[in-house]
C-alpha positions as MATLAB code, in Angstrom:
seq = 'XXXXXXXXXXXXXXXXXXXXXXXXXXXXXXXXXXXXXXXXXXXXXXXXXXXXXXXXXXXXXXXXXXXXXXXXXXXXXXXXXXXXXXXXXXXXXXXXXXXXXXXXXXXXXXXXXXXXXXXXXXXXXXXXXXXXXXXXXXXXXXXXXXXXXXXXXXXXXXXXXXXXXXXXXXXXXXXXXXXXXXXXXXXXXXXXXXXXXXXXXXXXXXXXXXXXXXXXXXXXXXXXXXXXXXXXXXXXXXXXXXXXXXXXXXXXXXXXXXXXXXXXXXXXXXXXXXXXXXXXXXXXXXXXXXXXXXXXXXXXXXXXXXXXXXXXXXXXXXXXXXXXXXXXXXXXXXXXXXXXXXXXXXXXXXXXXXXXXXXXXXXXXXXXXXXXXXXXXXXXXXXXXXXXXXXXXXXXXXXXXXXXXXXXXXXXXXXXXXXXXXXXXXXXXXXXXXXXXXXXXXXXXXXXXXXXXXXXXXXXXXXXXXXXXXXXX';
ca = [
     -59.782   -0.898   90.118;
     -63.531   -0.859   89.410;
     -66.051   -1.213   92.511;
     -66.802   -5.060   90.847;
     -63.607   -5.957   90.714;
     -62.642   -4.951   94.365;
     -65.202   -6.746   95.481;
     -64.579   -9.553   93.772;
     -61.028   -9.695   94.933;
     -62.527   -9.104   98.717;
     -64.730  -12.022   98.252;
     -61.868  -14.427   96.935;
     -59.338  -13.272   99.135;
     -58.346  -16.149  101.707;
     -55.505  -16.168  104.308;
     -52.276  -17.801  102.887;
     -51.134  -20.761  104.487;
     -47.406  -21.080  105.494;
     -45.807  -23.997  103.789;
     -42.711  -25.621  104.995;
     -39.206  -24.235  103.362;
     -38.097  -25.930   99.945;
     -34.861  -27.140  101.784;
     -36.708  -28.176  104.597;
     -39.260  -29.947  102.624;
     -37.117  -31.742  100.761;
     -34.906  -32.594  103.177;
     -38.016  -34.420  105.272;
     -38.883  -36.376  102.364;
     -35.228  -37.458  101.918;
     -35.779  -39.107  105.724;
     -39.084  -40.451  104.496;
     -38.373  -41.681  101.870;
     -35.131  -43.491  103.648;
     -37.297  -44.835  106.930;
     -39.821  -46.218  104.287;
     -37.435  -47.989  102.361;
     -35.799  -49.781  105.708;
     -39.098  -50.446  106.698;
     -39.977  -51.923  103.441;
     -36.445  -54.318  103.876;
     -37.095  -55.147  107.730;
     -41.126  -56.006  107.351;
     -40.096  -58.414  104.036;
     -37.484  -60.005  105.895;
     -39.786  -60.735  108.609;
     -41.782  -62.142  106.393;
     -44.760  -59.587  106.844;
     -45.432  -59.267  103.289;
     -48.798  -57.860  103.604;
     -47.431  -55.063  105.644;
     -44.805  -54.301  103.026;
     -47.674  -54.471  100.258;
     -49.441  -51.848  102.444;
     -46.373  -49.299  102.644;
     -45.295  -49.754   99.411;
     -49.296  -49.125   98.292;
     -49.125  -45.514  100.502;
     -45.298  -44.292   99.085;
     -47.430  -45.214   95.635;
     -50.670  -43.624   96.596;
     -48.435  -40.424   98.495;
     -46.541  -40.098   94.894;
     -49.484  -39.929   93.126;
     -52.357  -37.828   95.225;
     -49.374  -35.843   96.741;
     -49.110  -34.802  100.558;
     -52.303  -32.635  100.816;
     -54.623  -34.563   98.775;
     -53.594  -37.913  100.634;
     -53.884  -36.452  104.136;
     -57.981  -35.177  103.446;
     -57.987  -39.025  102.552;
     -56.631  -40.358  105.572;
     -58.875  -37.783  107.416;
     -61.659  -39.633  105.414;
     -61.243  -42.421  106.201;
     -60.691  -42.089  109.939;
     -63.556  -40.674  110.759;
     -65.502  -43.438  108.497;
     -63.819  -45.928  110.813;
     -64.179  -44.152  113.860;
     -68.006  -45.090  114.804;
     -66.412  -49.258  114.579;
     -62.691  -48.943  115.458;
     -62.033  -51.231  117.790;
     -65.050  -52.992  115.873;
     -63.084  -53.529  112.504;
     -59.669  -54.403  114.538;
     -58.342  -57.766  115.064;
     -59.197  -58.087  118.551;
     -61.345  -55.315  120.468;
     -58.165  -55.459  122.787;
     -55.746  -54.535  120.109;
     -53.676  -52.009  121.149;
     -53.451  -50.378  118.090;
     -56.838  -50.347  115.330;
     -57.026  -49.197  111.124;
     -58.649  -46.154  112.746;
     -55.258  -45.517  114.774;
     -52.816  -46.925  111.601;
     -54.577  -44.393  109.255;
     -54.435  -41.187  112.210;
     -51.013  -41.653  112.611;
     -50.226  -41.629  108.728;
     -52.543  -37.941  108.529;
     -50.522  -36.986  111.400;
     -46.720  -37.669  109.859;
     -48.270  -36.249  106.514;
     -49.113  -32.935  108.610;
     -45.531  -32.184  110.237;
     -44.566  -29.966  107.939;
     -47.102  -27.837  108.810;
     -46.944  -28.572  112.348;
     -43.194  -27.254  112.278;
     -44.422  -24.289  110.628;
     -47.463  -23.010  112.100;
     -48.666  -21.745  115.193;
     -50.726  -23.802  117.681;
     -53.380  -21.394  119.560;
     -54.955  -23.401  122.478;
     -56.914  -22.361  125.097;
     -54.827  -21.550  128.511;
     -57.093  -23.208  130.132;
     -56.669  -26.681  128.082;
     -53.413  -26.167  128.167;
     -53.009  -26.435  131.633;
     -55.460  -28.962  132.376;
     -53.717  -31.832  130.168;
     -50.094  -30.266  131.307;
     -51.954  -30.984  135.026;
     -53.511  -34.380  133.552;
     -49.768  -35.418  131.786;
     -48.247  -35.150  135.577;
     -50.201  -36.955  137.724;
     -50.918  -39.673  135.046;
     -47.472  -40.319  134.573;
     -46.377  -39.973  138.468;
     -49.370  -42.335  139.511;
     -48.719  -44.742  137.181;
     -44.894  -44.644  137.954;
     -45.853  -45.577  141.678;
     -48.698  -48.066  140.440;
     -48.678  -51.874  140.985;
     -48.368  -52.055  137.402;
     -46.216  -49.340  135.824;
     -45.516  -50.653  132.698;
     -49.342  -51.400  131.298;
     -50.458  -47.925  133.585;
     -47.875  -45.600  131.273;
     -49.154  -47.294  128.365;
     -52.249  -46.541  128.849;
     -51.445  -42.487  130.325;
     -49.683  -42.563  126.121;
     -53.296  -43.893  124.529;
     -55.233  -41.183  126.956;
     -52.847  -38.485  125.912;
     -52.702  -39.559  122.386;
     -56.989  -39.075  122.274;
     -56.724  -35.801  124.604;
     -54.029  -34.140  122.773;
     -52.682  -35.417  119.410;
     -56.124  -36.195  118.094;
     -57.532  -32.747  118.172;
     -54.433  -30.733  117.335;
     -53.282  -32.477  114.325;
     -56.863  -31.685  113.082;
     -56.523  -27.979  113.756;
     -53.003  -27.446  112.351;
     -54.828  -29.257  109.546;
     -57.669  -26.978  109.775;
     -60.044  -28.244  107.084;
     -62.841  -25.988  105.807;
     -66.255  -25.673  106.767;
     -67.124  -27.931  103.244;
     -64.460  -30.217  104.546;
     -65.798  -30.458  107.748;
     -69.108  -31.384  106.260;
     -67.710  -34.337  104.454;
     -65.418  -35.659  107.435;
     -69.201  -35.411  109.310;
     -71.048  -37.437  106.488;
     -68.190  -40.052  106.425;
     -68.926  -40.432  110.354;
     -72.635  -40.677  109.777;
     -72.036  -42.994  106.337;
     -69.692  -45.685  108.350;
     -72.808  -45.458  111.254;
     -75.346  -46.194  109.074;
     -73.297  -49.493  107.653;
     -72.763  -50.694  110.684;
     -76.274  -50.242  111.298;
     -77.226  -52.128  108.137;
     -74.703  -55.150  108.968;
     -76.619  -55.101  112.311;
     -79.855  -55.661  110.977;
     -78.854  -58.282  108.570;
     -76.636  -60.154  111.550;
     -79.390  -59.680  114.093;
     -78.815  -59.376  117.808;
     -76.105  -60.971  120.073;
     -76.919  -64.547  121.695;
     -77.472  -63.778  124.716;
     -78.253  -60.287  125.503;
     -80.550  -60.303  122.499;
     -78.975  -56.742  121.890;
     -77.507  -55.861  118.497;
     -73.878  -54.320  117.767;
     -73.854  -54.268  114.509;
     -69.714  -53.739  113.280;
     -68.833  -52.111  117.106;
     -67.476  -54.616  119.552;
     -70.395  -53.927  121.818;
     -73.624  -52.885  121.876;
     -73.077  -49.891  124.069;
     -70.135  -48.863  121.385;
     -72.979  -49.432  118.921;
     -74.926  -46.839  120.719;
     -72.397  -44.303  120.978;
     -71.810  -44.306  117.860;
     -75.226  -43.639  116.803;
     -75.491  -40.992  119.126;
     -72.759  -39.611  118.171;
     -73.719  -39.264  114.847;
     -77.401  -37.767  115.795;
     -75.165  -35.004  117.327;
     -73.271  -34.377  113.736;
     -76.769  -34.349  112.044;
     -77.633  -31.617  114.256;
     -74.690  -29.530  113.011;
     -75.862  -30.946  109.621;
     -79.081  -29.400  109.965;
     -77.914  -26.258  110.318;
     -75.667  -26.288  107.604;
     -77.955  -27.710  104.887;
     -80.696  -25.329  103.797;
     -82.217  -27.569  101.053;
     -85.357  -29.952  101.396;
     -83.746  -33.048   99.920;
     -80.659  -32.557  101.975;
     -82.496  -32.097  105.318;
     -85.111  -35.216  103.957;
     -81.720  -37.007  104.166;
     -80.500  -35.709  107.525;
     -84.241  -36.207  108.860;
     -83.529  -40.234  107.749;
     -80.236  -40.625  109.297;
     -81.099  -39.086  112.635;
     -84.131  -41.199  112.560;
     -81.629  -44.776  111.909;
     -79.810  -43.521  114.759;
     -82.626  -43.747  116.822;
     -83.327  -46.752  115.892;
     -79.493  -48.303  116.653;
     -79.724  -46.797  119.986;
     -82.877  -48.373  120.685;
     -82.004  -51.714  119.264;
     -78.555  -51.742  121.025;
     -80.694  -51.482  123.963;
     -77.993  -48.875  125.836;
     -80.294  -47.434  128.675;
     -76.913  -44.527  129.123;
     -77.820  -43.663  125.520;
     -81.169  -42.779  125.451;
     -81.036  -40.844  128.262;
     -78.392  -38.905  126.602;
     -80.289  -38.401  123.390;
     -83.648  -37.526  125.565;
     -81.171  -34.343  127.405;
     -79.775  -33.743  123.678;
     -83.183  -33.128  122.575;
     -83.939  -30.562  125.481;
     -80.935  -28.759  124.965;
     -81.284  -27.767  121.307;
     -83.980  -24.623  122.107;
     -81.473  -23.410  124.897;
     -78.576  -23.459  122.532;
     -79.507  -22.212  119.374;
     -82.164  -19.656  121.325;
     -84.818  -19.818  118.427;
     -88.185  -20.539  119.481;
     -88.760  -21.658  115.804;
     -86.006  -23.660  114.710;
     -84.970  -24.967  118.504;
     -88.397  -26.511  119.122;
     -89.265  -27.122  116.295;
     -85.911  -29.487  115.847;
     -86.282  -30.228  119.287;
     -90.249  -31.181  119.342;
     -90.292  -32.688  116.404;
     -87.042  -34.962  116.910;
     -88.649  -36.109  120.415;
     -92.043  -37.576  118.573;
     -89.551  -39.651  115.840;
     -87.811  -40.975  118.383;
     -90.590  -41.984  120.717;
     -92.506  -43.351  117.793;
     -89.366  -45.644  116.184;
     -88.942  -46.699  119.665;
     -92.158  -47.958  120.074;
     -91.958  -49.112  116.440;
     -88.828  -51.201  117.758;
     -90.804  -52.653  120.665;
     -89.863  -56.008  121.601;
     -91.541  -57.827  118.291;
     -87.953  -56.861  116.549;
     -85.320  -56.738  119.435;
     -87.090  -59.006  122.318;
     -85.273  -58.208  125.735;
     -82.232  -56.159  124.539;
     -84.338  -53.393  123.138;
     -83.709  -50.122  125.697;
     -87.499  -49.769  126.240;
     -87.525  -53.134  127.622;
     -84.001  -52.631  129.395;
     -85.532  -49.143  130.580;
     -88.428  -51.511  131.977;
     -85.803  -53.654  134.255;
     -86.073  -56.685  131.721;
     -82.913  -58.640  129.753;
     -79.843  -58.175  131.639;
     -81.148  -54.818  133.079;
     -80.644  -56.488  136.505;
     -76.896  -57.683  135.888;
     -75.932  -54.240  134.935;
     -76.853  -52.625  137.060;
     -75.054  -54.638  139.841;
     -71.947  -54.753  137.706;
     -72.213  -50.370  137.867;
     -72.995  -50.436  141.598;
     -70.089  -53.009  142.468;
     -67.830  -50.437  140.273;
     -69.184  -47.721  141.872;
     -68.411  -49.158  145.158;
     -64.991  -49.959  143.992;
     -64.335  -46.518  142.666;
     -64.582  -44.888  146.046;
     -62.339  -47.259  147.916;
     -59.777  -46.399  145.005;
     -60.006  -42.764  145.655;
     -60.120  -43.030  149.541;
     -56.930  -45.304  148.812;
     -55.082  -42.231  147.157;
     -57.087  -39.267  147.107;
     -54.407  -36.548  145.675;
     -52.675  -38.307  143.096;
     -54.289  -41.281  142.367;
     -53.915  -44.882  141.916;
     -52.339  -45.017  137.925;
     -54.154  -46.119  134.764;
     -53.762  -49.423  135.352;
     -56.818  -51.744  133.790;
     -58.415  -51.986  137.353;
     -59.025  -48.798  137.111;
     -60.617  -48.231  133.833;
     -62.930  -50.637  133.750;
     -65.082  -48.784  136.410;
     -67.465  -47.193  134.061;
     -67.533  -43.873  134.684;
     -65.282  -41.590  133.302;
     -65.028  -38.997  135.834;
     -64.703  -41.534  138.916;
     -62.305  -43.528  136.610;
     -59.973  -40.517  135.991;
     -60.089  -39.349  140.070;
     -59.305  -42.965  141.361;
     -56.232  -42.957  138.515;
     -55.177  -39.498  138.728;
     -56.507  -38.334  141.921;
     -58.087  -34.789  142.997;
     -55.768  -33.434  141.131;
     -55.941  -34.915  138.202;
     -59.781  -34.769  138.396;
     -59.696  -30.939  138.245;
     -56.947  -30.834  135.318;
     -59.856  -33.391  133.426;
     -62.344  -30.664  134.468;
     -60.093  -27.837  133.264;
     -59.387  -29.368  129.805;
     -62.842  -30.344  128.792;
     -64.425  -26.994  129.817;
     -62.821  -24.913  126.901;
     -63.979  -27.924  124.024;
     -67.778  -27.946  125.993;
     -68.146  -23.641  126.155;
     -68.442  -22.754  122.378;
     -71.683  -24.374  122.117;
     -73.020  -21.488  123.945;
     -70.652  -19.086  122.001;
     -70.754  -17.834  118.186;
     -69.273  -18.768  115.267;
     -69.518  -21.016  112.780;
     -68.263  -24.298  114.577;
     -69.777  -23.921  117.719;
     -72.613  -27.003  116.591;
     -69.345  -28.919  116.640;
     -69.159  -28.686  120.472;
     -72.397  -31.289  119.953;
     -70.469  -34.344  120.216;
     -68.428  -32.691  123.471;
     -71.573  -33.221  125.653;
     -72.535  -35.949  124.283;
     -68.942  -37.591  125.830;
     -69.635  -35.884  129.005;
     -72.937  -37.031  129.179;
     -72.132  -40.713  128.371;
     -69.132  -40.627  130.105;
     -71.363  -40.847  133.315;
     -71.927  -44.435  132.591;
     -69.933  -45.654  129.941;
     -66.175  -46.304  129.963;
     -65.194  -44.375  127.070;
     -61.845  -42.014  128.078;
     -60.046  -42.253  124.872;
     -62.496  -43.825  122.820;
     -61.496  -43.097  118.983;
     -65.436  -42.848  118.008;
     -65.792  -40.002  120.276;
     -62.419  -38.407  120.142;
     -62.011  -38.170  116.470;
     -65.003  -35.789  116.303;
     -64.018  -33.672  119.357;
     -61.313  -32.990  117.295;
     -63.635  -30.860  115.069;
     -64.986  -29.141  118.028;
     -61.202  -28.156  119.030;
     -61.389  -25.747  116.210;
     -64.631  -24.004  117.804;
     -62.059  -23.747  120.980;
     -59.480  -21.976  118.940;
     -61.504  -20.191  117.701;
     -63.077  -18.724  120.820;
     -59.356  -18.019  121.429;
     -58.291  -15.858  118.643;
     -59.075  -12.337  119.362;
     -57.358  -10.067  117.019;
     -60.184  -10.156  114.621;
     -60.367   -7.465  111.899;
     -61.683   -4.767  113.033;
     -62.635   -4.145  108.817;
     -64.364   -6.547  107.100;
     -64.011   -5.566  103.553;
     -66.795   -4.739  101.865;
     -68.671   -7.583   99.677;
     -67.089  -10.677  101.996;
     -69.373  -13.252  101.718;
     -69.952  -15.136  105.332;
     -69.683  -18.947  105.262;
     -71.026  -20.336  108.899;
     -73.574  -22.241  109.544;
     -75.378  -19.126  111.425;
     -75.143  -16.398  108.245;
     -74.719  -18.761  105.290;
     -74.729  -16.253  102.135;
     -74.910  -12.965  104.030;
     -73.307   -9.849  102.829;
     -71.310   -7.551  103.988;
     -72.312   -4.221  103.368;
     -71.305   -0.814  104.215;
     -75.265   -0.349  105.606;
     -75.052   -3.333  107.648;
     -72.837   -3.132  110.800;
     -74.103   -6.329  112.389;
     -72.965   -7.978  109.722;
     -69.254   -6.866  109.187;
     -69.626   -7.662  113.005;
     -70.435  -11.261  112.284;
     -67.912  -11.310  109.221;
     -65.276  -10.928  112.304;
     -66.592  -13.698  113.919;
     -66.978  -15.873  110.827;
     -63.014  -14.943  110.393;
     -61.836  -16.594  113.693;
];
């Protein structure tokens, strides 16, 4: 084989994915194809005929995209969703949202894989939600209200768990993972469009645009400014970084219109992390400098001429409902501690009482206790380290902080518009864990992170069969 041709073949060459057996494939769509049709029967006699329309529209769409094209479509479309789940549901207190309908179909589409593929989490994850799983589920057992408390330990566990490793037995590419990130940002900006057309809430004068509330709206939009930064990264060309430069820009503007006080302090700490983490005195300020003048300026653009009292400058400033808020976080505060000093060790249960305190991490000790706490602490720490790692989806790890950080004031445990992307950053976890890396990277492998996008390998260039390896993980 000529030198070309090797190379060629090195370049090309891509790790075969397991597939499920032909008898065990076929015998899953047998069942599927059975619990479709009874569902079919039972929802028509029922008379739920726009449920039945909707099954019989995904056996159609299944038969004709076929397993692995309709699952990157589900995957779509839940992370378009995501930034307004409970937003687009028909009542924010829905159990169940489209964003949660369409997660579940990706997931039943992806146990074949599941069944044949190996899951490699972090030990440390592993045993915090093992820890979490317990005490949740003891807690709530002994709480006043068992039944609701053990529903709610399912939804936490369903965000914490299921969420983020049916995306890595998935385990979309780095293009894929550009488009699941633009499908987050391109559901942001139309809620962000609606809201501006709608105009603000009566009231609070704030603005929401398709969330259910304007702090949702904000998170959102935050959210999404921490996706732009992977974006940025990713996307060497002027028009596409014009682009990025716009978006980032609209969600400074939602956050400042939805008048979340939480959320701009987040996006202010965002904005001085970016030098420390991608330790480039060029790109890191320059990103970092530059995106702290925009936002300053659109805020002060925003001012109170568009968004009156609800804007966060004027919030910031102790006008609006500044006042009310704060007494409502105080009095939860206060609340939060005689929970804990109720049931230090294992907690009070998930019962609503409880999660309505606004504050993650005092929300999770009062329900699960000091134990639980630390399991919380244990799990998040693997999904929050890669940032300061290698690879190519440590930017991922973006959104991770951006939960912790809002988490400080917002209730937002299992919310869907922050979960669904921490499911991305799951894979930079993994990928921290994998360490038999080849210790050969052949010759003429082109890399494909964010880091080393279109390097080499060469047989003069050590550093970068080095940083093939970790491009492999």
């Amino acid at each position: 084989m000529s030198v070309h041709a090797h190379r060629l073949a090195a370049v090309t060459r891509r790790e075969p994915r397991s597939s499920p057996s032909g008898g065990a494939a076929r015998a899953l769509a047998t069942l599927a194809v059975i619990a479709l049709t009874a569902l079919l029967v039972v929802v028509t006699l029922a008379g739920l005929w726009w449920l039945a329309l909707a099954a019989a529209g995904f056996v159609l769409a299944l038969a004709a995209l076929g397993r692995t094209r309709m699952i990157t479509v589900a995957m779509m479309l839940v992370f378009a969703t995501s930034p307004v789940w409970k937003g687009i549901a028909s009542s924010p207190s829905a159990p169940i949202t489209p964003t949660d309908v369409l997660l579940i179909l990706a997931i039943l589409l992806l146990v074949p894989d599941l069944l044949q593929r190996r899951l490699p989490l972090p030990a440390l994850y592993v045993a915090g939600v093992l820890v979490l799983l317990v005490t949740g589920v003891v807690s709530s057992t002994l709480s006043e209200v068992p039944s609701q408390a053990l529903i709610n330990v399912v939804q936490w566990m369903f965000a914490l768990v299921v969420v983020p490793c049916a995306i890595v037995i998935w385990s979309p590419s780095l293009r894929m993972i550009d488009v699941l990130l633009w499908c987050f940002v391109g559901g942001q900006m139309i809620s962000l469009g609606y809201g501006l057309v709608s105009g603000p809430t009566a009231g609070t004068n704030r603005y929401q645009g398709l969330s259910h509330h304007p702090n949702a709206f904000a998170e959102a939009a935050l959210v999404s400014v921490a996706m732009l930064l992977y974006l940025w990264f990713r996307h060497r060309s002027l028009v596409a970084r014009l682009v990025i430069v716009a978006c980032g820009l609209a969600g400074a503007e939602a956050i400042a219109l939805s008048g979340s006080r939480s959320a701009a302090v987040v996006l202010a700490a965002l904005i001085v992390m970016v030098p420390f983490v991608e330790r480039s005195a060029v790109s890191g300020f320059a990103v970092a400098i530059g995106g702290s003048l925009a936002v300053l300026g659109l805020m002060q653009v925003v001012g109170t001429d568009v968004a009156g009292s609800g804007n966060v400058i004027a919030r910031l400033a102790g006008q609006g409902d500044a006042a009310a808020a704060n007494e409502a976080r105080s009095s939860a505060l206060a609340d939060s501690f005689e929970f804990i000093r109720a049931h230090p060790l294992l907690g009070n249960g998930y019962t609503d009482t409880i999660l309505v305190l606004h504050d993650n991490f005092t929300e999770v000790f009062a329900a699960a206790g000091l134990i639980g706490f630390l399991g919380y602490v244990a799990a998040m720490y693997p999904l929050a380290r890669p940032l300061f790692g290698t690879g190519p989806h440590r930017r991922l790890s973006y959104v991770v902080w951006v939960y912790l950080g809002l988490g400080v004031a917002i209730p937002s445990l299992w919310d869907r518009t922050l979960w669904v992307p921490i499911g991305l950053a799951m894979m930079a976890a993994v990928g921290s864990v994998r360490s038999t890396v080849p210790k050969r990277v052949p010759v003429g492998t082109v890399l494909d992170s964010g880091d080393h996008r279109g390097a080499r390998v060469s047989s003069r260039n050590p550093t970068s069969r080095r940083d093939a390896a970790r491009g492999l993980r």
